[in-house]
MDTraj code that builds the backbone (N, CA, C; nanometers):
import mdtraj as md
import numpy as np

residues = "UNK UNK UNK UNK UNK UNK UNK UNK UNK UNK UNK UNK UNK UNK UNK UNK UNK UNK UNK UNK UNK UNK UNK UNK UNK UNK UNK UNK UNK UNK UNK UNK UNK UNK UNK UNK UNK UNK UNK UNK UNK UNK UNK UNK UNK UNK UNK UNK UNK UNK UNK UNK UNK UNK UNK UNK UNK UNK UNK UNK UNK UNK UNK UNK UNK UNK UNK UNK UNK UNK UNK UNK UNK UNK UNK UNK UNK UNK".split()
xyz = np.array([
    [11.0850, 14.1774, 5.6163],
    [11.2138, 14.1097, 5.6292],
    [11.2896, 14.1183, 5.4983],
    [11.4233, 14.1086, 5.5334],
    [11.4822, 14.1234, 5.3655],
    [11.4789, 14.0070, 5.3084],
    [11.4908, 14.0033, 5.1986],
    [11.4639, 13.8712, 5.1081],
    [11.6092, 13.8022, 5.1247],
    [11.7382, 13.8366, 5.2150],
    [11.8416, 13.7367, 5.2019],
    [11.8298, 13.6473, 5.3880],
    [11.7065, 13.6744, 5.4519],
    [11.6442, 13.6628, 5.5775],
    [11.6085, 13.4956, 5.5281],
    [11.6621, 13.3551, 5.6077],
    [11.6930, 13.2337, 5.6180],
    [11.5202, 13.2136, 5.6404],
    [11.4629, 13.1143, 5.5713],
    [11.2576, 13.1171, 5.6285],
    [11.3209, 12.9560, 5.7652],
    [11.2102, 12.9680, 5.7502],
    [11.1968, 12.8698, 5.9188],
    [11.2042, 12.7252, 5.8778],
    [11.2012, 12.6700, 5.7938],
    [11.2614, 12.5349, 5.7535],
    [11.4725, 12.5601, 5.7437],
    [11.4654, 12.6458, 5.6592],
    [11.6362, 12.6376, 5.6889],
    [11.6973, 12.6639, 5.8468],
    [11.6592, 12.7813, 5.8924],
    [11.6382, 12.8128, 6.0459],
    [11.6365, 12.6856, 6.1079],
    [11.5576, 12.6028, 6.1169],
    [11.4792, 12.4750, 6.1355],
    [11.6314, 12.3317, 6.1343],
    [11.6280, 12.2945, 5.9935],
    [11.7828, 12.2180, 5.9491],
    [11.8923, 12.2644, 6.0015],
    [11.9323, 12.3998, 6.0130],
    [12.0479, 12.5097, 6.0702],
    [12.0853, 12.4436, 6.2376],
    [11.9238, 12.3939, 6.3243],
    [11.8724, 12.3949, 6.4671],
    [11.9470, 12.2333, 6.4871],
    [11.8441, 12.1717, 6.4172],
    [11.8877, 12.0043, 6.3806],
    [12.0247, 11.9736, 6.3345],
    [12.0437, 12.0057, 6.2541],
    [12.2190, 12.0289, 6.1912],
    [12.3445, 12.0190, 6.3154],
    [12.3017, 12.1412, 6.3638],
    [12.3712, 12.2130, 6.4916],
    [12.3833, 12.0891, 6.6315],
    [12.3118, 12.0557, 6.6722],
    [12.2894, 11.9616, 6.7368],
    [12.2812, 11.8019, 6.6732],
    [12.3257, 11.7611, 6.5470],
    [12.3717, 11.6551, 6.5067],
    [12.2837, 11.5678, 6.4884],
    [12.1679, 11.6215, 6.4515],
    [12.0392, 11.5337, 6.4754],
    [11.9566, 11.5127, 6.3563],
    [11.9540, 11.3730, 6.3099],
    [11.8905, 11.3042, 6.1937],
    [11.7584, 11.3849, 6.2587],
    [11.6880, 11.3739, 6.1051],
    [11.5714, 11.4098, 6.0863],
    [11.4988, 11.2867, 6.1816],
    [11.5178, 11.1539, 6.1645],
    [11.4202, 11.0894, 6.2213],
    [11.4155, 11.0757, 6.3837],
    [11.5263, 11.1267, 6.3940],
    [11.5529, 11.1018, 6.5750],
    [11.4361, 11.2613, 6.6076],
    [11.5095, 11.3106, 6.5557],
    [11.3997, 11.4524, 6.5785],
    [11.2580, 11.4029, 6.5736],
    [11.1998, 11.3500, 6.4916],
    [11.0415, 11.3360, 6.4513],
    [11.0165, 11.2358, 6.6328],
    [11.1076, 11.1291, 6.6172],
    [11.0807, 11.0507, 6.7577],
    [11.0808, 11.1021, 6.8607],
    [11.1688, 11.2484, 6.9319],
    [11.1767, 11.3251, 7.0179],
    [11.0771, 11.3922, 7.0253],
    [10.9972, 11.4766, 6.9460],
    [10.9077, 11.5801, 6.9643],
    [10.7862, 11.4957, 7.0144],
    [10.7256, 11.5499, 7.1120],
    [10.5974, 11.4883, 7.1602],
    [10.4601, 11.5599, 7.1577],
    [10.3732, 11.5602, 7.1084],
    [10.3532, 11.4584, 7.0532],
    [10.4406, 11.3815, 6.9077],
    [10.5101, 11.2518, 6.8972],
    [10.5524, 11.1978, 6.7852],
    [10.5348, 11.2211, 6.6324],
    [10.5941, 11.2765, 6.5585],
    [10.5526, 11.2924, 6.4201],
    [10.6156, 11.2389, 6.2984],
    [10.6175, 11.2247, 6.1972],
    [10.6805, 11.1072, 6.1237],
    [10.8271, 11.2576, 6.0838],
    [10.9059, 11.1058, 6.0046],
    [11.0380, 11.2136, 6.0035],
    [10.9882, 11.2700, 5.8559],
    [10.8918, 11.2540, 5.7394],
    [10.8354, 11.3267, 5.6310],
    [10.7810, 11.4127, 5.6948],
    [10.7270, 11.4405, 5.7981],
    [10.7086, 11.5731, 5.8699],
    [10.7841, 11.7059, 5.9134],
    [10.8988, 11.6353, 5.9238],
    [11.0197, 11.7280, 6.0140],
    [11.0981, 11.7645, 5.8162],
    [11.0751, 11.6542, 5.7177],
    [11.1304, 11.7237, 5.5922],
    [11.0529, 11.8111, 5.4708],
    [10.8979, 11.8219, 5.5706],
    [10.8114, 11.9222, 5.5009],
    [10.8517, 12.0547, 5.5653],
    [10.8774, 12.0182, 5.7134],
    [10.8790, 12.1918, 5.7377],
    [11.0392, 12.2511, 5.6932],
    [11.1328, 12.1350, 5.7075],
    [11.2353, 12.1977, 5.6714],
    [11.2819, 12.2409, 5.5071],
    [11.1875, 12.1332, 5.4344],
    [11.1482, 12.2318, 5.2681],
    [11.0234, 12.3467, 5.2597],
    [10.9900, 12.3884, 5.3718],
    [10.9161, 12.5451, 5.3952],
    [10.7896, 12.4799, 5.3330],
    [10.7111, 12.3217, 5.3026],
    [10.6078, 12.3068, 5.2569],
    [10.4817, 12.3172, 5.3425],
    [10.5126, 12.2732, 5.4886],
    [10.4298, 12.3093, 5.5901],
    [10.4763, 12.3551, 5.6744],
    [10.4213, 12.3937, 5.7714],
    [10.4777, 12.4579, 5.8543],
    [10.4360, 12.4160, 6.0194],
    [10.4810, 12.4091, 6.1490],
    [10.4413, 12.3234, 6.2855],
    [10.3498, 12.4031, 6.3079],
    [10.2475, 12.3575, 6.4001],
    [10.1644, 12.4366, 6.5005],
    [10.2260, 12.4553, 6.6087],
    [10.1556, 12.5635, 6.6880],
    [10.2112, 12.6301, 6.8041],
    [10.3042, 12.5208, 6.9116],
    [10.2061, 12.4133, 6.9327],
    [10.2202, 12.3173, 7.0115],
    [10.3718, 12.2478, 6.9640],
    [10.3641, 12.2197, 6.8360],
    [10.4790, 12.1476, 6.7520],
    [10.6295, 12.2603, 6.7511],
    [10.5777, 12.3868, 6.7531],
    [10.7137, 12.4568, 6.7619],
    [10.7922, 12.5333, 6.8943],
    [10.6571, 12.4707, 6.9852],
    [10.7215, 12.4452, 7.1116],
    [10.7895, 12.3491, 7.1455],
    [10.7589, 12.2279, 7.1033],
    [10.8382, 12.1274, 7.1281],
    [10.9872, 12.1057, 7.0365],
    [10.9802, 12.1676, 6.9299],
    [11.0601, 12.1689, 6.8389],
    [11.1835, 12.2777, 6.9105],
    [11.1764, 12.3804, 7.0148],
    [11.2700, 12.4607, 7.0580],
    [11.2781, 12.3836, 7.2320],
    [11.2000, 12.2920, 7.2539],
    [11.3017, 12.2224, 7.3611],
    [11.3741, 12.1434, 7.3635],
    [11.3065, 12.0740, 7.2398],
    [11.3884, 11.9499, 7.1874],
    [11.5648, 12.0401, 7.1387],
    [11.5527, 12.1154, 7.0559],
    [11.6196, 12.1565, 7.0258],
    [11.7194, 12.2347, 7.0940],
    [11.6519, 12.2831, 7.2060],
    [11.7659, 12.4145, 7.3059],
    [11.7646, 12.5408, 7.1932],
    [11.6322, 12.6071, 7.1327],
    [11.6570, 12.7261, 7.0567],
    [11.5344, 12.8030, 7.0894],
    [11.5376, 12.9023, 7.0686],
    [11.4222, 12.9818, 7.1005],
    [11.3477, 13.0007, 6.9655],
    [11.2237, 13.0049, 6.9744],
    [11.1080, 13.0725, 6.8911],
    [11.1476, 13.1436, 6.8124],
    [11.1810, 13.2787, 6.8600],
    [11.2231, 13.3839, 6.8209],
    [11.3862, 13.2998, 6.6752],
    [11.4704, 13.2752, 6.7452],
    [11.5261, 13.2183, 6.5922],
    [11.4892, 13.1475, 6.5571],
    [11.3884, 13.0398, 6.5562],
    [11.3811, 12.9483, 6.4211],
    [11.2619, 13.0489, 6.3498],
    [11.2342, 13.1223, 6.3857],
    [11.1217, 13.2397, 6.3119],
    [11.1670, 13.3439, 6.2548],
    [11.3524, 13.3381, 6.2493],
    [11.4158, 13.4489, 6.2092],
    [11.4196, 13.6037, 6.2969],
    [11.3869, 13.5804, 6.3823],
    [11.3281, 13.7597, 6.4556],
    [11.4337, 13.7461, 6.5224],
    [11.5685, 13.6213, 6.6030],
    [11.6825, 13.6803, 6.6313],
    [11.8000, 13.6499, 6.5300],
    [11.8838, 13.6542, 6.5902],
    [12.0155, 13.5852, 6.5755],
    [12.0632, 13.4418, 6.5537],
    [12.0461, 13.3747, 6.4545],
    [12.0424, 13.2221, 6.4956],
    [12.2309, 13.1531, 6.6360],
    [12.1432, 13.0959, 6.6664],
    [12.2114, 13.0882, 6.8606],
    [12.1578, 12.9584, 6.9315],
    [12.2103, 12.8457, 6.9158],
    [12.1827, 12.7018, 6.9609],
    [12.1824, 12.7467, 7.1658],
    [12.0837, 12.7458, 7.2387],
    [12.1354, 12.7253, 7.3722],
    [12.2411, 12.6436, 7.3960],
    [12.2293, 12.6035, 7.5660],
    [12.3310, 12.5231, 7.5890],
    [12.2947, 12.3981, 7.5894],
])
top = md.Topology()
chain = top.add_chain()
for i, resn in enumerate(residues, 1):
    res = top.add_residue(resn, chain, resSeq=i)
    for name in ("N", "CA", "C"):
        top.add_atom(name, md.element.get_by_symbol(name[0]), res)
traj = md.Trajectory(xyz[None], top)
């Protein structure tokens, strides 16, 4: 990837941002529940979700996998 390629925490804030959504409402939406210092580790690229977590993180959200992982176009569904 080129080095001016957005990593998956900005991708991530870009998703949340887009849809108007505090960090903590996000942490309360995703199920299983995770604290909102969770949702501001991955979005400072310090950890990163498990499979399970970044599934829920693109329904919650209306985004696909594929962009918050950078491999498309960043593109909020409907």
């Amino acid at each position: 990837a080129a080095s001016t390629a957005e990593t998956f925490g900005r991708l991530l804030a870009r998703a949340r941002g887009g849809r108007g959504m505090h960090a903590r409402i996000l942490a309360e939406t995703v199920r299983p529940r995770v604290a909102a210092t969770t949702i501001s580790q991955w979005e400072n690229d310090h950890r990163v979700p498990d499979v399970d977590q970044l599934r829920e993180l693109c329904r919650v959200l209306h985004v696909s996998a594929d962009v918050l992982l950078g491999l498309a176009p960043f593109q909020l569904g409907p």
